[in-house]
C-alpha positions, 0 to 999 in steps of 0.5 A: 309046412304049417299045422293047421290049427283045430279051429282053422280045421274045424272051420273048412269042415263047416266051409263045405258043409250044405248051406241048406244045414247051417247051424244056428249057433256059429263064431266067425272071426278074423285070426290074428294070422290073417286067415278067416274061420267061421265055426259051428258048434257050441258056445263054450267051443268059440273060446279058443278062437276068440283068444287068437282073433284079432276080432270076432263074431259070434251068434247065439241062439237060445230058447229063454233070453233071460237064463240063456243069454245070461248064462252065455255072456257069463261064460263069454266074459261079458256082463250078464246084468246087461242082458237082464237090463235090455230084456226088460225093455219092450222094443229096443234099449240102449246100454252103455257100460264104457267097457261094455255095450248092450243093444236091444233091435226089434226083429220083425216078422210078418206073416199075412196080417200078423206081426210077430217083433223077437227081441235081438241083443247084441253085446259088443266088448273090445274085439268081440260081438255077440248076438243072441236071438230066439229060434224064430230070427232066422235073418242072422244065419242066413248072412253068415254065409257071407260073413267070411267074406265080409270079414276078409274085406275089413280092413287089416290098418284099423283100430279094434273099435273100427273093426268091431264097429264096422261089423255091427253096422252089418249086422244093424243093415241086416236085421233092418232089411229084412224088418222091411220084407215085413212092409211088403208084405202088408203091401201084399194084404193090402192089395188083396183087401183093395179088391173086395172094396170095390165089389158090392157084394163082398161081405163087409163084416169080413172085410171091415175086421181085415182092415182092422187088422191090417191097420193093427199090423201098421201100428205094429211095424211102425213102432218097431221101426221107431225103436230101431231108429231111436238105437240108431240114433244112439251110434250115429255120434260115436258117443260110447267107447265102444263104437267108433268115432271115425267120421267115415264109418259114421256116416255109414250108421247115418245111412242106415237112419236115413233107410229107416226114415224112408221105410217109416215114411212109406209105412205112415204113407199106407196108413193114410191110404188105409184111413182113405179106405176105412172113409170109403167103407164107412161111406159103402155102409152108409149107402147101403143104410140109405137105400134100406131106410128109403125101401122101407119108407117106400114100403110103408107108404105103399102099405097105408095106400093099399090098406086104404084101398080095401079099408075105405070100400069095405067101410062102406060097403059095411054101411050100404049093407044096411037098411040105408042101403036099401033106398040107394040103387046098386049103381050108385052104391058102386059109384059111392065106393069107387069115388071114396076109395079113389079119393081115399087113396089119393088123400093119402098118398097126398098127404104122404108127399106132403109130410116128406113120407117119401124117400127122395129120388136120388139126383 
């Protein structure tokens, strides 16, 4: 009866242990006996593994990419100036050492309007791969639940760079289809902003500021998805030695680009329709700045009228108050201020319509 090697033993544990607890930090590969193991635990302990696997896995989690990461490729065997070299690019990078391969993957997160990118590297060096991440990419720990399982589907003919290749096509597939979760849930704000655009009493300085954002978080995701593409292009030809030039698995990294290509055509869809909306709450303000200005242009003209009104009688009233009015009987003084105050006021309001003082009636 065969031994059981520590690491075989160490990965049962990890098998049985709660799902719901599963360690950021984990190595699954495929031995060169044929069994597959998935442990967890610290980097320093994958070393064994990785030297009786025919490939491997392995996810790293750190707090600081730059000191971290260096340090764990550096203890791995890999390059760390790679890891130096992807850091400082913003979104995505690309670099291809022939011995070694480095890739910078945006990670998206969406929370309501807010879009967060982490930065996701991936090493790739003959049988090994080796994905490093902040503590908020989660994405990568929730499929290695199934990464033994994957693992066991590869198959056992391949070359070592088809293996590897294969592995980091899932690895890419993951990490761009939770990056899409993040549209659904623009979708999701953009549904709850549709409904104050229809209600006239909605506070518009409010909702004004959520489109912004919601446009903001567009932009946002957008470019992550154009620097994902552009890696993707990268390893659509096999060009770099790490990476397969089999046509077959090929065309699987060209379905991932082809993914990419609808997600950002959806993307730039809403951003059309979210343009649509910032014309029709430009047009809502204009409205309303329409029906104030013909308020108070009403206002105004209604105003000059009733001043005329009491202006014009109290004039003459002032007037006939006098020794003139003394020779005019009573009657006819109220006839005067009656007719003047009616012709006073019919001149004005005349004269308002004339000079197009009045707002026009909406047809």
């Amino acid at each position: 009866m065969r031994h059981k090697s520590e690491a075989e033993a160490k990965a049962e544990t990890s098998l049985n242990a709660p799902s719901n607890n599963v360690s950021p930090t984990f190595c699954v590969a495929m031995l060169k006996n044929g069994s597959t193991v998935k442990i967890e635990g610290k980097p320093e302990e994958f070393l064994q593994t990785i030297k009786d696997a025919d490939f491997a896995w392995i996810n790293v989690q750190v707090e600081d990419l730059k000191e971290d990461g260096s340090r764990i490729t550096s203890m791995l065997g890999l390059n760390p100036s790679i890891v130096h070299e992807l850091i400082a690019q913003r979104f995505s990078g690309y670099d291809d050492q022939t011995a070694e391969l480095g890739l910078l993957l945006p990670a998206v997160r969406v929370r309501a309007l807010e879009v967060e990118i982490n930065k996701l590297i991936i090493l790739m060096k003959n049988n090994l791969i080796v994905t490093i991440h902040g503590e908020h990419v989660t994405r990568l720990v929730k499929f290695a639940r199934y990464a033994v399982t994957f693992f066991k589907k590869v198959p056992k003919n391949l070359d070592d760079i088809d293996k590897i290749s294969l592995v980091l096509i899932r690895i890419l597939d993951e990490n761009n289809e939770r990056n899409f979760d993040g549209i659904r849930s623009i979708q999701e704000q953009g549904e709850e902003i549709s409904k104050y655009l229809i209600q006239p009493s909605a506070p518009r300085q409010e909702l004004g500021n959520d489109i912004y954002k919601m446009k903001h978080a567009l932009i946002s995701y957008l470019e992550a998805l154009w620097a994902t593409l552009d890696v993707v292009h990268y390893l659509r030809y096999g060009d770099a030695e790490m990476v397969t030039d089999d046509p077959i698995i090929l065309q699987k990294i060209g379905m991932l680009s082809t993914d990419l290509t609808r997600q950002i055509s959806i993307s730039e869809q809403m951003s059309t329709v979210l343009a649509s909306g910032l014309e029709v709450l430009q047009s809502i303000y204009n409205n309303q700045l329409t029906i104030l200005n013909n308020r108070m242009s009403l206002l105004a003209v209604w105003m000059a009228v009733v001043g005329t009104a009491f202006i014009v009688p109290n004039t003459i009233a002032t007037v006939l108050s006098t020794s003139v009015g003394e020779h005019i009987e009573w009657h006819i003084q109220l006839l005067i201020m009656l007719g003047t105050t009616l012709l006073s006021v019919i001149f004005v309001y005349w004269f308002a319509r004339k000079k197009s003082l009045l707002p026009q009636k909406a047809e």
